[in-house]
N, C-alpha and C positions, 0 to 999 in steps of 0.2 A: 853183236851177239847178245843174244838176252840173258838176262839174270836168272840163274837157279833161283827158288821160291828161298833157299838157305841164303844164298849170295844176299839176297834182297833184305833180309834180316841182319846178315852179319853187316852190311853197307847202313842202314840205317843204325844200328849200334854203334859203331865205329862216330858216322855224323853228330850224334846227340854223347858221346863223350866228348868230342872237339868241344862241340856247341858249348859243354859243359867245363871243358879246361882240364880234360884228363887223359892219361896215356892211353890208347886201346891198343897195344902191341898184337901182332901177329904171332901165335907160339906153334913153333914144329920139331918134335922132338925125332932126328931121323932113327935113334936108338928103340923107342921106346911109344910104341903105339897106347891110343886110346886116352891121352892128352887132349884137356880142354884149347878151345881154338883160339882164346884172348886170353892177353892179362891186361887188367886195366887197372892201371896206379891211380890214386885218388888222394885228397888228403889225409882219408879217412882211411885208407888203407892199399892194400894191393888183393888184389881178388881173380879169379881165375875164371873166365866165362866160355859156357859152350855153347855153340848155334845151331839150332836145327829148323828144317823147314818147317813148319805151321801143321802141330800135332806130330812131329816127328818125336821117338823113341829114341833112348840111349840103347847103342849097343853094348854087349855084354861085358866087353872089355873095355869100352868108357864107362860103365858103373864102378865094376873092378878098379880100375884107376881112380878113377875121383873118389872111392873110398878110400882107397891108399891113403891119398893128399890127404882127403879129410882128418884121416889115423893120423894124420902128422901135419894139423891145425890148420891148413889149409883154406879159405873159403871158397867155397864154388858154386856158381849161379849156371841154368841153365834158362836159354831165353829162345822162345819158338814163333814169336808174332810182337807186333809193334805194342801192344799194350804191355808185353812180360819185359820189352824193353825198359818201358819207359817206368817199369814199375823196380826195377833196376837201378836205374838212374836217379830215382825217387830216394832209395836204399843211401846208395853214394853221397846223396847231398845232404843227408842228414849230420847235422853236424859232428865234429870229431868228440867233442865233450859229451853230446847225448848220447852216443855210444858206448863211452868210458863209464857214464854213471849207470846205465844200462846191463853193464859189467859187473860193476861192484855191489 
């Protein structure tokens, strides 16, 4: 059976965290729709990732939600095609101190 154009994204995501040495968990909340579809634990943090097919749009209650999160410091990435991937991944390997000084 062939990959959704979404599957195909969330499957290389998923690939290039392993690649990278980090969780890409599966998230489904059965309570509570409109939940990003990963969380991916990193050194540098834990961050919440949404996958849409290539030029795909959040629906209205995934903005709602991930505003929520965001209300309550949340990070959330959404990633539509192999380059927002990797430009993700990019994000994550930066190291944990250049983001603390980045902070402060």
């Amino acid at each position: 059976m062939a990959r959704t154009p979404e599957g195909a994204i969330e499957d290389y995501l998923l690939t290039q965290c392993r690649a990278n040495g980090f969780l890409c968990l599966k998230f489904v909340s059965p309570a509570r729709g409109g939940v990003p579809d990963r969380i991916v634990i990193a050194p540098g943090g834990t961050v919440f990732v949404e996958v849409k097919r290539p030029g795909g749009q959040l629906r209205k209650l995934q903005r709602i939600t991930h505003a929520k999160l965001r209300r309550h410091g949340a990070e959330i990435h959404v990633v539509d095609d192999k380059p927002s991937v990797d430009e993700f991944i990019a994000h994550l390997l930066k190291a944990p101190s250049d983001q603390q000084k980045a902070a402060s």
